[in-house]
N, C-alpha and C positions, 0 to 999 in steps of 0.2 A: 504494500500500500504506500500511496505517496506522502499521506501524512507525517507517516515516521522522520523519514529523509527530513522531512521540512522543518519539525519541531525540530530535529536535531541542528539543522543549522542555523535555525531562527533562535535554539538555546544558545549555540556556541559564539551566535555573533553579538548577544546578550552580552553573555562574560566576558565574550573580549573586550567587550563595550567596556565595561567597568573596570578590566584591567586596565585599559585606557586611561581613563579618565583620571588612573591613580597611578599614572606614571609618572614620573618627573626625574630628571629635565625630558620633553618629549620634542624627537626626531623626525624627520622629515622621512627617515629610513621607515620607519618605524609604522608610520603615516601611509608610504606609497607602497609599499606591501601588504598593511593590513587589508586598502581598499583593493588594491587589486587581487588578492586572493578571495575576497569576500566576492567581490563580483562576478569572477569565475568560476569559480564552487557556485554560484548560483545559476550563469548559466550551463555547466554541465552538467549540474539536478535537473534542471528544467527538459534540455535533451534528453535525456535517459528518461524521462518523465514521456514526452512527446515525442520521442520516432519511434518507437512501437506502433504510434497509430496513424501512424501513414501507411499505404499499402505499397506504394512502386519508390522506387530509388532514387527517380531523378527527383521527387519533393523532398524526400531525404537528404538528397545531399544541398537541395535550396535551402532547408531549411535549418543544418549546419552556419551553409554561408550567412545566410540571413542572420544567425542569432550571435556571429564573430565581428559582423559589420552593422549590428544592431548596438552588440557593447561596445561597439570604439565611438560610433557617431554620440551614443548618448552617455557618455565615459564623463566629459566637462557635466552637459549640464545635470547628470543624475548628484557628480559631486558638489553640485551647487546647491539642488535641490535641497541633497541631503541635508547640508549644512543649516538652511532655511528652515527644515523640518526641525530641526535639535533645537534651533532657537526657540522657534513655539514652542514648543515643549518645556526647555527650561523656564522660559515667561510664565506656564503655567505653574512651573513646579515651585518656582519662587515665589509665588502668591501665597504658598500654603506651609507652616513652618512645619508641620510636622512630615513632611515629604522630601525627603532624599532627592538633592537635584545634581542631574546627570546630562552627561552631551554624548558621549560617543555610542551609547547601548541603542537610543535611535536614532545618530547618524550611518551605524552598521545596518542596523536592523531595514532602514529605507534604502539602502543601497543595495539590501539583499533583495528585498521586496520590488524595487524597483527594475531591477534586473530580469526576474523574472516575468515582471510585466511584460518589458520588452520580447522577453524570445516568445511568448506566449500569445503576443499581437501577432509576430512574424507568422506563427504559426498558421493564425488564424486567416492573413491577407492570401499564404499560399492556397488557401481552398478557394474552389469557383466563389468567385463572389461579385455582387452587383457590382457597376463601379462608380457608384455612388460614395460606397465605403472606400475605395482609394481615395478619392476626390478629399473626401474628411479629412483623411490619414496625412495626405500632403502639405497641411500649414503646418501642425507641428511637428514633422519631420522636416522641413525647409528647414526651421527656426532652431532643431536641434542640428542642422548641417551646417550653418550659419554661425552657430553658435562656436564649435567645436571644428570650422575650418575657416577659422574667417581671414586667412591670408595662405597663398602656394604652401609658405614653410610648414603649415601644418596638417601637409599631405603627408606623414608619415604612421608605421604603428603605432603608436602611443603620443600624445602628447606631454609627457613627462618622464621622467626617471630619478633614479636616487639621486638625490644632489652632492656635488663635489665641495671642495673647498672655496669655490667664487661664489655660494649665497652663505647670507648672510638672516637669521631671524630680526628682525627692524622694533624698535622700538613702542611703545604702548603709543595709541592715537586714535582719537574717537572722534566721531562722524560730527559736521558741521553743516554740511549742503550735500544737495543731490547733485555728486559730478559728471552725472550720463547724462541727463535729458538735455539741458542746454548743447552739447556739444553735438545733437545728431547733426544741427543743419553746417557745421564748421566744414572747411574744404580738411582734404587730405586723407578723408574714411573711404575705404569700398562699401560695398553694398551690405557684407557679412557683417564687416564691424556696423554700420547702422542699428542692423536688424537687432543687434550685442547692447549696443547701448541706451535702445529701447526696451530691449527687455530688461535689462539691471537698473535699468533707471523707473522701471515700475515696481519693482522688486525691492527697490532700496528703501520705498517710503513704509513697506508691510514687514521689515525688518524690526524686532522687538526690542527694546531697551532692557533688556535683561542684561547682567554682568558679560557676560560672555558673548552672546553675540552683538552689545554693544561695541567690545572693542573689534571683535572682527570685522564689522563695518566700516570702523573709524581706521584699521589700517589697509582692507581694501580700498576707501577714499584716499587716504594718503598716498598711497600703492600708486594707483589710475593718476593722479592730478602729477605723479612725478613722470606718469611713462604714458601721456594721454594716447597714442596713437602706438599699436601692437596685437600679436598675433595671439592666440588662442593658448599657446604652450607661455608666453608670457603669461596669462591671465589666469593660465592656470598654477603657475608656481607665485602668485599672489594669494590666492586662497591657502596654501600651503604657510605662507608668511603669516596670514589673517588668525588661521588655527593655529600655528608655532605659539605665535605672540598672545592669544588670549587662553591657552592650555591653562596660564597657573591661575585664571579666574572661574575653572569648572568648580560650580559648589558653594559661589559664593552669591550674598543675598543683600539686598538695598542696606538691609541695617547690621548688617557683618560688622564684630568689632575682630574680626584677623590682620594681623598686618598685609599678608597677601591681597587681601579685596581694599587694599585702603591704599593703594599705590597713586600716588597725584603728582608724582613726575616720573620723567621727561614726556613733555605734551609739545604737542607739533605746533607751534605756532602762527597763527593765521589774525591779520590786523591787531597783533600784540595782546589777542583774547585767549587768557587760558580756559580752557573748559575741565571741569571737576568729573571723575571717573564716577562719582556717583549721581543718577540724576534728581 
């Protein structure tokens, strides 16, 4: 049965969550293996799940390809997503003192789920189907290609890798303005990065003020306003920056007397205004 499999790895990416969460110092290594084995362990369940119930080989072997070229196109924005999701989450969790709050147990957990989404759509588009249902399927699939190629350079396997010695985790900086929207009509964008900066720019205002993805906001802003114009593997080792740098605020809550959640320097400076870490 397939529930087994799934509780199994819906538990395992649970725990890792939490081991996460109580790692420190936490690595970028650390980071780009966790996700990418999470994501792959989920679509090879998923396959072993669904090619039994195909009958002839050539949808078999489409629907391998499909679910290889499903996790690369939605590789950025499932890790975005993810990200997005964990902040809801701790928003709520912060609300409520007697509740344990955590980031990486549902940033696994939707990367697993999410993944599976995906080979499970693939599945579903290789059956005859109206094409009506393609018609649908094509804006957010534009917008995850868009997303995750939005310049030649990141026509490769992966948009990232462990990182060497040239990055650097950037200092604590929290969000002041929305630096996507105004810049779609500026020259110098292709078409992909538009499509990028309209989506994160609608993205950036349903971001929650909670500890943790407050700061990762503030050093994604920071991030963008120093490298305004770039490619997908750029933007994606900013989120990697965004979560390095706000790792040691998982846990902490508006009225935390820890010295960790009470950090009020070094703040990015913008018209000589500091802004305080707690809101």
């Amino acid at each position: 049965m397939i529930y087994l499999p799934i509780a199994i790895v819906a538990i395992a990416a649970f725990i890792w969550g939490l081991v996460t969460d109580a790692t420190q110092p936490m690595t970028q290594h650390y980071l780009f293996w966790s996700i990418n084995t999470i994501g792959l362990a989920t679509v090879l369940l998923a396959l072993f799940y669904l090619l039994p119930r195909l009958n002839d080989t050539p949808r078999k072997l489409l629907l391998v390809v499909g679910a290889f070229v499903a996790w690369r196109v939605s590789y950025f924005p499932f890790m975005v997503f993810s990200g997005h999701i964990a902040s809801i989450v701790e928003w709520v969790m912060v609300q409520v003192p007697a509740v344990p709050v955590w980031i990486w147990p549902t940033f696994f957990l939707s990367v697993a789920g999410l993944n599976a989404f995906a080979v499970a759509a693939v599945w579903y588009l290789i059956q005859p189907r109206d094409w009506k249902i393609y018609a649908i399927v094509t804006v957010p699939a534009t917008v995850a290609l868009a997303i995750s190629f939005m310049t030649l350079d990141d026509l490769k396997l992966l948009p990232d890798k462990p990182w060497d010695g040239s990055h650097s985790v950037p200092e604590v900086s929290l969000p002041l303005n929305n630096p996507y929207l105004p810049r779609i009509a500026n020259e110098g964008y292709t078409v992909f990065q538009r499509i990028h900066l309209f989506a994160a720019g609608n993205t950036y205002a349903t971001i929650p003020e909670s500890p943790w993805a407050r700061v990762v906001k503030g050093v994604l802003e920071a991030e963008f306003e120093g490298n305004p114009v770039a490619g997908s593997a750029d933007r994606v080792q900013e989120h990697y920056k965004g979560y390095l740098s706000a790792h040691q605020f998982i846990g902490c809550r508006y009225d935390s007397t820890e010295k960790r959640c009470q950090v009020t320097a070094p703040f990015r400076r913008i018209s000589n205004t500091r802004v305080p870490l707690r809101p």
